[in-house]
Residue frames relative to the residue before (quaternion, step in Angstrom):
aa qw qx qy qz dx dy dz
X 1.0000 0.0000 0.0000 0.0000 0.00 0.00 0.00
X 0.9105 -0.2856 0.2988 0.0073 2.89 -1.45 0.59
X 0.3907 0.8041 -0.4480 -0.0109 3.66 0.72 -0.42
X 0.3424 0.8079 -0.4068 0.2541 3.72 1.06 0.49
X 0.1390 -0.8910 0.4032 0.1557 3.63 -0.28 0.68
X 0.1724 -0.8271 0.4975 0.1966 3.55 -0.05 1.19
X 0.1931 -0.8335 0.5136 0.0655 3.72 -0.53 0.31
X 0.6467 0.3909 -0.2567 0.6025 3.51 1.93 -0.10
X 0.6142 0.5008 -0.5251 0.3102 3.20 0.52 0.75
X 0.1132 -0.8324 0.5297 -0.1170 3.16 -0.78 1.38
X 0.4516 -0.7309 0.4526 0.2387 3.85 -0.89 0.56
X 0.6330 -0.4259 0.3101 0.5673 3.83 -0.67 0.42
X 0.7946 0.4160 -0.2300 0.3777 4.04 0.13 -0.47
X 0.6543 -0.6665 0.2091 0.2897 3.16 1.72 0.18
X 0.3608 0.7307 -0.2512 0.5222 2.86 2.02 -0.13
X 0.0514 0.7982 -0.4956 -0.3386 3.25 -1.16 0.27
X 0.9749 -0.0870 0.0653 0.1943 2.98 -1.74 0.24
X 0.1324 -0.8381 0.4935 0.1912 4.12 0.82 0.75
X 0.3338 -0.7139 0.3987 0.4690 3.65 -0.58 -0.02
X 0.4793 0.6335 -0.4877 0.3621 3.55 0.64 0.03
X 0.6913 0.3042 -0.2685 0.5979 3.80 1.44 -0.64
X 0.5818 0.3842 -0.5882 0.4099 3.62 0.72 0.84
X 0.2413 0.5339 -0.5534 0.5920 4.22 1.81 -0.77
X 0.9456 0.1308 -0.1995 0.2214 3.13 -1.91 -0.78
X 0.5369 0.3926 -0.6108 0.4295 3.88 0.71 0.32
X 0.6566 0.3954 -0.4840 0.4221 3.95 0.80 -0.71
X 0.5148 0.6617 -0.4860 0.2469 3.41 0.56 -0.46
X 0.5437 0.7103 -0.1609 0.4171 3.16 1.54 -1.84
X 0.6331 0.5741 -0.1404 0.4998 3.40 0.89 -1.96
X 0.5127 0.7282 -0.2429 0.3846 3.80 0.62 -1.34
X 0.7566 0.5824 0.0986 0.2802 2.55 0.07 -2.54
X 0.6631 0.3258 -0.0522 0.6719 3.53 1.05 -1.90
X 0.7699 0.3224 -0.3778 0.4008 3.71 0.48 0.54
X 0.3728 0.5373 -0.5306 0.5392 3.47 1.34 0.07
X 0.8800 0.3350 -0.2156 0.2589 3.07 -0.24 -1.58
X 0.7410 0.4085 -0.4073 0.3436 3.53 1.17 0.17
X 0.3797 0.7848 -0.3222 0.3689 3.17 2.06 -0.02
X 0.6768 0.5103 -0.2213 0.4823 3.22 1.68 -1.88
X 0.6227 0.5435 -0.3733 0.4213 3.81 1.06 -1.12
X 0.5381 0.5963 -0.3831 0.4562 4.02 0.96 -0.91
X 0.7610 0.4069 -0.2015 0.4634 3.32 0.36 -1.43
X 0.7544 0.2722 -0.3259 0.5006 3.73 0.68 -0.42
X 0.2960 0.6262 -0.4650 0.5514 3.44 0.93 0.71
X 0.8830 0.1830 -0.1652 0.3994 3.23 -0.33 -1.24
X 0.4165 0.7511 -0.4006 0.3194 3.51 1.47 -0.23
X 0.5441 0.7215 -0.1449 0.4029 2.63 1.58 -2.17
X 0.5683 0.7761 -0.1226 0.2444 3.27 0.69 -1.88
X 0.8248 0.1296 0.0506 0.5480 2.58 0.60 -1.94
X 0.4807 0.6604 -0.4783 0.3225 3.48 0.80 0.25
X 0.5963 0.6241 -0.0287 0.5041 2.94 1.70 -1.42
X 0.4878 0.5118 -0.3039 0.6386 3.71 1.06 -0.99
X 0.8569 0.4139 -0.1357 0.2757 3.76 -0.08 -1.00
């Protein structure tokens, strides 16, 4: 991890950043890569079933 401290990040209202809304943006982040990791992989699964 990480041990960098940003200090300019700030939310539309000027506020900055709660961790619960940094949890659930990686969570977000996480989330959109399972699900595009699993679609790649059945894709090419597909692929080759089909190739064959």
């Amino acid at each position: 991890m990480s041990t960098t401290h940003v200090t300019s990040a700030r939310t539309s209202d000027g506020a900055l950043p709660r961790v619960r809304h940094q949890a659930r943006d990686v969570v977000v982040l996480m989330a959109f890569s399972a699900v595009t990791s699993v679609l790649t992989a059945a894709g090419l699964l597909l692929l080759t079933r089909l190739g064959s």
